[in-house]
C-alpha positions as CSV (number, residue, x, y, z in Angstrom):
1,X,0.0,0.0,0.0
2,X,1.1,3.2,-0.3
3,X,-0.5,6.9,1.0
4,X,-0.3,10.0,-0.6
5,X,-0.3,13.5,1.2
6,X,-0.5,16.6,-1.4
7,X,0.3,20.5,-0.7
8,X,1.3,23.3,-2.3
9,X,-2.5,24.3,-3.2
10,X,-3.5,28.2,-2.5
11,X,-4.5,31.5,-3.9
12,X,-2.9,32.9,-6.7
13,X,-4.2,35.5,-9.8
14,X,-4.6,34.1,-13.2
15,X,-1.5,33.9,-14.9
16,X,0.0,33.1,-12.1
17,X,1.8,29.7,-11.2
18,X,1.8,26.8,-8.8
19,X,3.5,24.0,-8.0
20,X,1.6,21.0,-6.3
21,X,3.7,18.0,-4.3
22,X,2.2,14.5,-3.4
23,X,4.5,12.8,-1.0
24,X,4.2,9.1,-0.8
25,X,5.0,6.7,1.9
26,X,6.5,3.6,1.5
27,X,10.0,2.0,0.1
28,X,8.3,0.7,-3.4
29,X,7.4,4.5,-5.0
30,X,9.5,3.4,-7.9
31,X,7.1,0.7,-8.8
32,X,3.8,2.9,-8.8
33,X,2.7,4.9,-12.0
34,X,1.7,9.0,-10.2
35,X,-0.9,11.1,-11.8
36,X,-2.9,14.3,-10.8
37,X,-6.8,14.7,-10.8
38,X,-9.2,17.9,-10.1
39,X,-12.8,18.2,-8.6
40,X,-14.1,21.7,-9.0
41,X,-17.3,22.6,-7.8
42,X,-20.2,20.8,-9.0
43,X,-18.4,18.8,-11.0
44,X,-17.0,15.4,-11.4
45,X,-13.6,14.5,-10.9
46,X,-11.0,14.3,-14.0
47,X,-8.1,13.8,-15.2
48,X,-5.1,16.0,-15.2
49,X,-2.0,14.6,-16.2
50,X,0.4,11.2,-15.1
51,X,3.5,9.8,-15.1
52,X,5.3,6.2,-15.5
53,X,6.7,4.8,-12.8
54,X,10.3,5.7,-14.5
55,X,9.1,9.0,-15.2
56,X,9.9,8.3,-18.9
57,X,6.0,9.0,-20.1
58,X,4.1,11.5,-19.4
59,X,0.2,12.3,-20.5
60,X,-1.8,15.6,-20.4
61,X,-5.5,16.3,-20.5
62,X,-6.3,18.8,-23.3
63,X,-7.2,21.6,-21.1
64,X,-4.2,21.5,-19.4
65,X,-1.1,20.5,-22.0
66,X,1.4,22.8,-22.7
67,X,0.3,24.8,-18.9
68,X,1.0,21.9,-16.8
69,X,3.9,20.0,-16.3
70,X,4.2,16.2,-13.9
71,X,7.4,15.4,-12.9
72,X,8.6,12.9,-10.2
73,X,11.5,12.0,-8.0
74,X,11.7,8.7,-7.0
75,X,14.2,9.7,-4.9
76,X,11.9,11.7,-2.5
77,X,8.8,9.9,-2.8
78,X,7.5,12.5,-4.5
79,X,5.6,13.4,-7.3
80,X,5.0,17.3,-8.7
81,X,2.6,19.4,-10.6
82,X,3.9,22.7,-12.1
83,X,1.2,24.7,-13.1
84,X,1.5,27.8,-15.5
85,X,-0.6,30.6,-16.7
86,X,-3.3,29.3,-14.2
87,X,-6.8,30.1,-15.4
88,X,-10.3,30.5,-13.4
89,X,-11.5,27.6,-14.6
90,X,-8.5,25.4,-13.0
91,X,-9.8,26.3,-9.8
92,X,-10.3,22.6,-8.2
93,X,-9.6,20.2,-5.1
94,X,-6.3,19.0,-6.9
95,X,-5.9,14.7,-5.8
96,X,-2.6,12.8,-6.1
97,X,-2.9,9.3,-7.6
98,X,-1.5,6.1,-7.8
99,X,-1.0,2.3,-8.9
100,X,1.6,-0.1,-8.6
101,X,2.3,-1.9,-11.9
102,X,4.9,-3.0,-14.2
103,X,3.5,-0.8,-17.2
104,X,6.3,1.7,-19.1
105,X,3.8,4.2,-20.1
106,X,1.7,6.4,-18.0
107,X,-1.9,5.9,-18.5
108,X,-4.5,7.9,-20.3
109,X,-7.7,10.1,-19.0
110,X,-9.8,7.2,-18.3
111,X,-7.1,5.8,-15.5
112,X,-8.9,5.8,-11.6
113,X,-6.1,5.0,-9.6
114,X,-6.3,2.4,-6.7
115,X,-4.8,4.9,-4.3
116,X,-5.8,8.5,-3.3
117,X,-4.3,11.7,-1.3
118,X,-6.7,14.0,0.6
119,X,-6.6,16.7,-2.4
120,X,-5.2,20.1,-2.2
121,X,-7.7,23.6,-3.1
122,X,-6.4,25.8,-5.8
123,X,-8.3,28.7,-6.4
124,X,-7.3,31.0,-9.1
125,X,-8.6,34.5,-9.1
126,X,-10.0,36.6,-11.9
């Protein structure tokens, strides 16, 4: 098992930046494919972006490539979500995610990890 603990969420103006961390317990982070996911109000939760367990691959939602950027350091146990030229509309609880598997790429939008942080609130102002 493995559990996830996020921060780095706040208030910042849009155009402003962020930089979400999900620390993760455990000696086996290596082994578990990371990925980020939002809830904003009244809405469901989706996809943001994730990450292999090598960090090789990498995969964006739409909304959010070429903004966003998931890295990881397996050293750390940690896995991070820079976040550029923040919007209103990426105001959301922000939820760390994870799987152990052997799979070399990270997985797509659909993915609903096995493992969950508590979430993170970003609020970007207009």
């Amino acid at each position: 098992q493995v559990q996830l603990v996020e921060s780095g969420g706040g208030l910042v103006q849009a155009g402003g930046s962020l930089r979400l961390s999900c620390a993760a317990s455990g000696r086996t982070f290596g082994s578990y494919a990371m990925g980020w996911f939002r809830q904003a109000p009244g809405k469901d939760r989706e996809f943001v972006s994730s990450i292999s367990f090598s960090g090789e691959t990498t995969y964006y939602a739409d909304s959010v490539k070429g903004r966003f950027a998931i890295s990881r350091d397996n050293a750390k146990n940690t896995v991070y979500l820079q976040m550029n030229s923040l919007k209103a509309e990426d105001t959301a609880v922000y939820y760390c995610g994870a799987d152990y598997t052997t799979r070399r790429n990270a997985f797509g939008s659909t993915w609903s990890p096995n493992y969950w942080g508590k979430g993170t609130l970003v609020t970007v102002s207009s």
